[in-house]
C-alpha positions in Angstrom: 191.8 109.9 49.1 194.7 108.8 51.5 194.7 109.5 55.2 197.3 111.5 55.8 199.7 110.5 58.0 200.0 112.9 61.6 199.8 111.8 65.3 196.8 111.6 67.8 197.4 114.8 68.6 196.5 116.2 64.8 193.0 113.7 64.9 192.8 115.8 68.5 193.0 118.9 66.9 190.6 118.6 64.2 187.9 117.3 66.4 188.4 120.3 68.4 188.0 122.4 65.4 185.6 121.4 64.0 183.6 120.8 67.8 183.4 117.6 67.5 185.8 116.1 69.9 183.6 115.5 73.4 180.9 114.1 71.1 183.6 111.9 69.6 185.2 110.9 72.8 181.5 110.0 73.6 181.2 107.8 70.9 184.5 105.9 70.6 186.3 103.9 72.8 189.8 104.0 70.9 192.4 106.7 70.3 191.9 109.2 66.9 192.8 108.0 64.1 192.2 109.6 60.6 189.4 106.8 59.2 187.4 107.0 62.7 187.6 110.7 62.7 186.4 111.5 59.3 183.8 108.9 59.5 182.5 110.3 62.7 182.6 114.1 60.9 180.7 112.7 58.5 178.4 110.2 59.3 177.6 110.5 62.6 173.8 111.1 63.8 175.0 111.6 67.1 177.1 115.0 66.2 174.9 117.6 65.1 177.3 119.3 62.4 178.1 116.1 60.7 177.6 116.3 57.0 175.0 113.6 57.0 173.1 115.7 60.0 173.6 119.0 58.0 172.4 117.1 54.5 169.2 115.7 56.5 168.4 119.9 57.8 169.0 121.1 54.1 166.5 118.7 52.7 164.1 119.7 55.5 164.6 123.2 54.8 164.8 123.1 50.9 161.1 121.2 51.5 160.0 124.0 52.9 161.3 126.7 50.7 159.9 124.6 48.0 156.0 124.1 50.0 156.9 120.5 50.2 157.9 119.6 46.5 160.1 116.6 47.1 161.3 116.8 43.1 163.2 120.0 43.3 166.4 120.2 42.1 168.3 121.0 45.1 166.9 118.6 47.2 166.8 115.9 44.7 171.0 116.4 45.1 170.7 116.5 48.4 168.9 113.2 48.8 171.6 111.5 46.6 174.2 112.8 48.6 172.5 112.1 51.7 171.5 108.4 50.4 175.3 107.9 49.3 176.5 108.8 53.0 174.4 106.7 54.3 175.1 103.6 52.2 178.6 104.1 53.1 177.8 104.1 56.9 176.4 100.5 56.1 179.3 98.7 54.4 181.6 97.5 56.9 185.1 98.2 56.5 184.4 100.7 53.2 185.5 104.5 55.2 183.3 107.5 53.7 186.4 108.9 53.0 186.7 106.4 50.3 184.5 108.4 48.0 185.6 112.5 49.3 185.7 113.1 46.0 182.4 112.5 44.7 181.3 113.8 47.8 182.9 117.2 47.2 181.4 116.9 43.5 177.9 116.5 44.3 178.5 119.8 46.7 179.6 121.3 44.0 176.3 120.4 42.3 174.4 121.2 45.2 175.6 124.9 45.1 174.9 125.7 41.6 171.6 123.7 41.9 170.5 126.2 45.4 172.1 129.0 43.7 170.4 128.3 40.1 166.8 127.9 42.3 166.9 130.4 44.7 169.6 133.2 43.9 169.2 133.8 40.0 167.6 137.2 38.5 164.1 135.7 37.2 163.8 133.7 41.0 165.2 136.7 43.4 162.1 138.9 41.5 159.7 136.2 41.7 160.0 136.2 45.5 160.0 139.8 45.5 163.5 140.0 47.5 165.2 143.8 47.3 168.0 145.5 48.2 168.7 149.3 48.7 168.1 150.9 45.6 165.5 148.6 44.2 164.9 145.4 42.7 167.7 143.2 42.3 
């Protein structure tokens, strides 16, 4: 994936959407710039919403939800993208950015793996979830 090419002001912008920018200011000494920004969005401890942070709550919760079985689906996927975020944090001078797309792809397995556990017919029953009119 290429960083696209836009001003300080852009980086700015996106930090403030996505509520990131005083925990960002926080943490870096330089101006914006696209690598900084999306590694910081994504790998960053220190900003609750990161993906990493979000990954590390989902595999806490999908323990839970599963009574603590660490070989679930779901959370297997979660680990890998977790453990895959993390090695990129680690190796200098390699952005997460470099691999978005397998990023994206293992979300994409991580829906159909939540939605396959917890959302289909024969598991909705089995936890004994309704809605108006009856079973679902």
């Amino acid at each position: 994936v290429k960083a696209p090419q836009h001003g300080v002001f852009h980086h700015q912008v996106l930090l403030r959407c996505l509520g990131a920018f005083e925990g960002f200011v926080r943490h870096s000494l330089r101006q914006p710039e696209f690598e900084s920004v999306a590694d910081f969005a994504m790998l960053s401890r220190s900003f609750p919403n990161s993906l990493l942070s979000s990954l590390e709550r989902l595999e806490a919760q999908l323990e839970a939800l599963t009574d603590g079985n660490r070989e679930s689906r779901p959370r297997q996927i979660a680990g890998m993208i977790r453990s895959g975020l993390e090695y990129h944090g680690l190796v200098e001078g390699e952005p997460a950015m470099d691999s978005l797309d397998e990023i994206i792809s293992g979300l994409g397995l991580l829906s159909e793996a939540v939605t396959e556990r917890f959302f289909t017919g024969d598991a909705v029953i089995q936890s004994g979830m309704t809605h108006v009119g009856g079973r679902l």
